[in-house]
N, C-alpha and C positions, 0 to 999 in steps of 0.2 A: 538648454540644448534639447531637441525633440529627439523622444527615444525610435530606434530602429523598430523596422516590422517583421524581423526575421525572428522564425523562433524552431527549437528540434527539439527534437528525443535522441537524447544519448547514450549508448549501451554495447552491451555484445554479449549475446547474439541479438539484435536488434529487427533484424529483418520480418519477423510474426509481431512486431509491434501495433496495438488498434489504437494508439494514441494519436496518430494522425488522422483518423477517423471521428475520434472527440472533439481537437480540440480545432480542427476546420469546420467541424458544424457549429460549433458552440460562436468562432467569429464570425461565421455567417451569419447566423442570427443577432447578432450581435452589430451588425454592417462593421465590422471590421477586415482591411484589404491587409491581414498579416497573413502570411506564409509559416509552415509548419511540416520540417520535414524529419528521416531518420537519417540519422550518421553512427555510423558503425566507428564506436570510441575502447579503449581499451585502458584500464586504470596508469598507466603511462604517460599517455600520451594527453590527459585531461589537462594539465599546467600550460602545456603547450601552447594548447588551441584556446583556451579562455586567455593566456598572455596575447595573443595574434585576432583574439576578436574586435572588433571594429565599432563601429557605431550603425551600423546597419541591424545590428543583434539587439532585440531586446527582452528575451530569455532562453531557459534552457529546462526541460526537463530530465530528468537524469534516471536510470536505470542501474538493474546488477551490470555489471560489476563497482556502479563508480559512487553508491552514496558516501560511500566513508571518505575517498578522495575529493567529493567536491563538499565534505563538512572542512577538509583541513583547507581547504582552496577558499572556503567563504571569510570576509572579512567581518561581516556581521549576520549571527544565526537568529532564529527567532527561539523561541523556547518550547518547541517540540521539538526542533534542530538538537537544541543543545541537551536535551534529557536523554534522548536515542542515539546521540553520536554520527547521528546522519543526515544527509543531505540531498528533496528529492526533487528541488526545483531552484533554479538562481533568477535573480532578475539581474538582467545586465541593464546597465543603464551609467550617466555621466559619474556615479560618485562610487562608496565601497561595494566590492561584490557581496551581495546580500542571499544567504540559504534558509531554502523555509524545509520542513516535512511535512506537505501534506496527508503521510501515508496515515498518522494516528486519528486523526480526526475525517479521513476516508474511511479507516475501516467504524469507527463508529456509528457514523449516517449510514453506513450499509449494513450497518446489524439492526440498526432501528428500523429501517425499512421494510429488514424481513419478519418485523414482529415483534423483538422482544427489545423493553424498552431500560432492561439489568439485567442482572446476572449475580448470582452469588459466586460459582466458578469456572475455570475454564483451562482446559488444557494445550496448550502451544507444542506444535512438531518442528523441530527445526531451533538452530539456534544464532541464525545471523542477522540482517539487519533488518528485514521483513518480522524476526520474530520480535525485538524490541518495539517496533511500534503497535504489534501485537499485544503484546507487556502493559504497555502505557496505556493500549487502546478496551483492554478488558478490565481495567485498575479506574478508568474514565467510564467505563458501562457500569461499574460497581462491584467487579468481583473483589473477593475478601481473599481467595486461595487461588494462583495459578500453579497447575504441574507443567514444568516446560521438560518433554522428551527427544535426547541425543544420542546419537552414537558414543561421542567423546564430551559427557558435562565439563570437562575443563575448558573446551570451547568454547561454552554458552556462561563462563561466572564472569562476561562483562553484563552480565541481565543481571547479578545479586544486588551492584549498588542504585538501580535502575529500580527496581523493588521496593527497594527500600524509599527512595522520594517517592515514589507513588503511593507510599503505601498499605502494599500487599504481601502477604504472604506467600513466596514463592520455594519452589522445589526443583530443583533438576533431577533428572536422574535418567539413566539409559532406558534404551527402548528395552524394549521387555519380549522374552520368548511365550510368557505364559498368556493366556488372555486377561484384557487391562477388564475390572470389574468395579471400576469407578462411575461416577453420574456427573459427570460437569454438566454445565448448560452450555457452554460453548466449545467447539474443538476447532480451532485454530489451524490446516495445514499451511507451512510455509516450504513443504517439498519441492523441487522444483516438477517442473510438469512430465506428469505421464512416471513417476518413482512412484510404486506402491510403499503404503507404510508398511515397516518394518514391525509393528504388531497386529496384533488383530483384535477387537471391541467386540460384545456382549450385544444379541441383538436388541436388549432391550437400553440400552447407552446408545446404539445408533437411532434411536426411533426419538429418545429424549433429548440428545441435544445436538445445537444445530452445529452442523457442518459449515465451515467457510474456507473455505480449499480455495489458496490467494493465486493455483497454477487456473489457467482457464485457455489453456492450450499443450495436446491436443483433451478435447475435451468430451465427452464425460472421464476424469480420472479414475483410476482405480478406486481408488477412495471415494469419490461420488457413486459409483455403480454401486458398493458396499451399504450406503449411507441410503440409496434410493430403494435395493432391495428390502431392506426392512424397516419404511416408511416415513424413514426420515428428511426432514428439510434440508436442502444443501445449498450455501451462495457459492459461486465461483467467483474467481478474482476479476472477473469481469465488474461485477457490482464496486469493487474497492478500484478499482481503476478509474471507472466512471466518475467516484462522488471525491476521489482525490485530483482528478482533470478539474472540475467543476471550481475547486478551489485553488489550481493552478491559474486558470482562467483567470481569477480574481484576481489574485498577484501580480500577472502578465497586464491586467488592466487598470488598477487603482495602485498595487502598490502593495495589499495587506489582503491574507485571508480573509479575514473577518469581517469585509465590507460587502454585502451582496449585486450581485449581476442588476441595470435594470433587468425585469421582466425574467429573472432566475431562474423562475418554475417552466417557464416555456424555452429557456434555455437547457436546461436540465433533461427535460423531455425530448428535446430533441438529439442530444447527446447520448441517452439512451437506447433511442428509435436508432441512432449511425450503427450502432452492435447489436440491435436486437435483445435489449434487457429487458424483463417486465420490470414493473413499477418496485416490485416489492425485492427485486433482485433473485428470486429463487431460480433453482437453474434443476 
């Protein structure tokens, strides 16, 4: 059975979505006649609409609110899927519904890009499902110690057993009123856009390690104006959006992350060029 050409971004709020800007340049280059739109979905109504899709569909990118509803909606995960308990892309097609997470090995190629190619450690804000593949994704750059910072740590202890298979050594603990006077090499925001953090960094912690602030609207964040003021490097989640399209792509096209694009690089760059990223991702 030939698979459909229909494919979305599903979310809410969905409407400031740039993923239809990725991944229509990425099939153009690619001479692929697939469609690629947003639909404004709410974690409800996700069983629904994947029971009612058709054979015109042949995938779906998925957003907050719905990774964790379309991990329990997949019939077969891959194993970034099933380590983070989330789910950030399905391919629909004639057999089981199949979920991959591109988000861990997105934010990876977009830390290597801006330069550093390990990490010994790295602190994570936020504790939902952006921060998990943040977890896995600095445990995969090499760090040995991650502090992940919450309001409510009881929130964030489905990241303890997560930890532990990667593992790393991890920490939760509240955000802090005093100033944090630690040196990670990487600091992680998964706030959502335009929330200042809830504490405040040591100018010389901003100028060493790098910022990757996963909001990238509206943008520069508070936390990047902080991070630039005292000369520090900042990615925005534009970069991790990008290098986790690229691997959607892949999936929407073969079947499997892991198989590359022809002509990748000039695919890549021009997905870039749709949002205005440099190469190296810094914002």
């Amino acid at each position: 059975m030939l698979m459909g050409d229909r494919l979305a971004v599903l979310g809410s709020p969905i409407a400031h979505s740039k993923s239809p800007a990725l991944h229509l340049r990425a099939y153009r280059e690619l001479g692929r006649a697939w469609s690629y739109d947003r639909l404004e979905m709410r974690e409800d109504k996700l069983a629904a609409f994947l029971a009612g899709a058709d054979d015109s569909w042949r995938g779906l990118s998925l957003t907050m609110p719905l990774k964790n509803a379309a991990f329990a909606a997949s019939e077969i995960i891959d194993d970034d899927a099933r380590l983070t308990g989330a789910v950030n892309t399905l391919r629909l097609d004639d057999g089981p519904l199949t979920g991959f997470n591109t988000d861990i090995d997105g934010i990876v190629r977009a830390v290597r890009a801006a330069g550093p190619e390990s990490l010994e450690s790295a602190l994570v804000l936020g504790g939902g499902a952006t921060a998990a593949s943040a977890v896995a994704a600095a445990a995969r750059l090499g760090a040995q110690h991650i502090d992940v910072a919450v309001r409510t740590p009881e929130r964030a202890a489905h990241l303890m057993p997560l930890a532990e298979t990667v593992n790393v050594d991890l920490e939760i603990r509240r955000f802090r009123t005093d100033p944090v006077d630690s040196r990670p090499d990487l600091v992680f925001s998964t706030l959502p856009g335009g929330t200042p953090a809830p504490e405040q960094y040591h100018p010389d912690m901003r100028a060493h390690a790098l910022l990757f602030d996963a909001a990238y609207a509206p943008w520069p964040s508070a936390l990047a104006r902080a991070w630039h003021a005292d000369g520090g490097r900042v990615v925005s989640g534009l970069a991790m959006l990008v290098h986790q399209a690229l691997l959607q792509v892949r999936i929407f096209d073969s079947g499997s992350p892991r198989i590359p694009l022809a002509d990748e690089e000039r695919v890549l760059t021009a997905m870039r060029a749709a949002v205005d990223l440099p190469a190296d991702g810094l914002a």
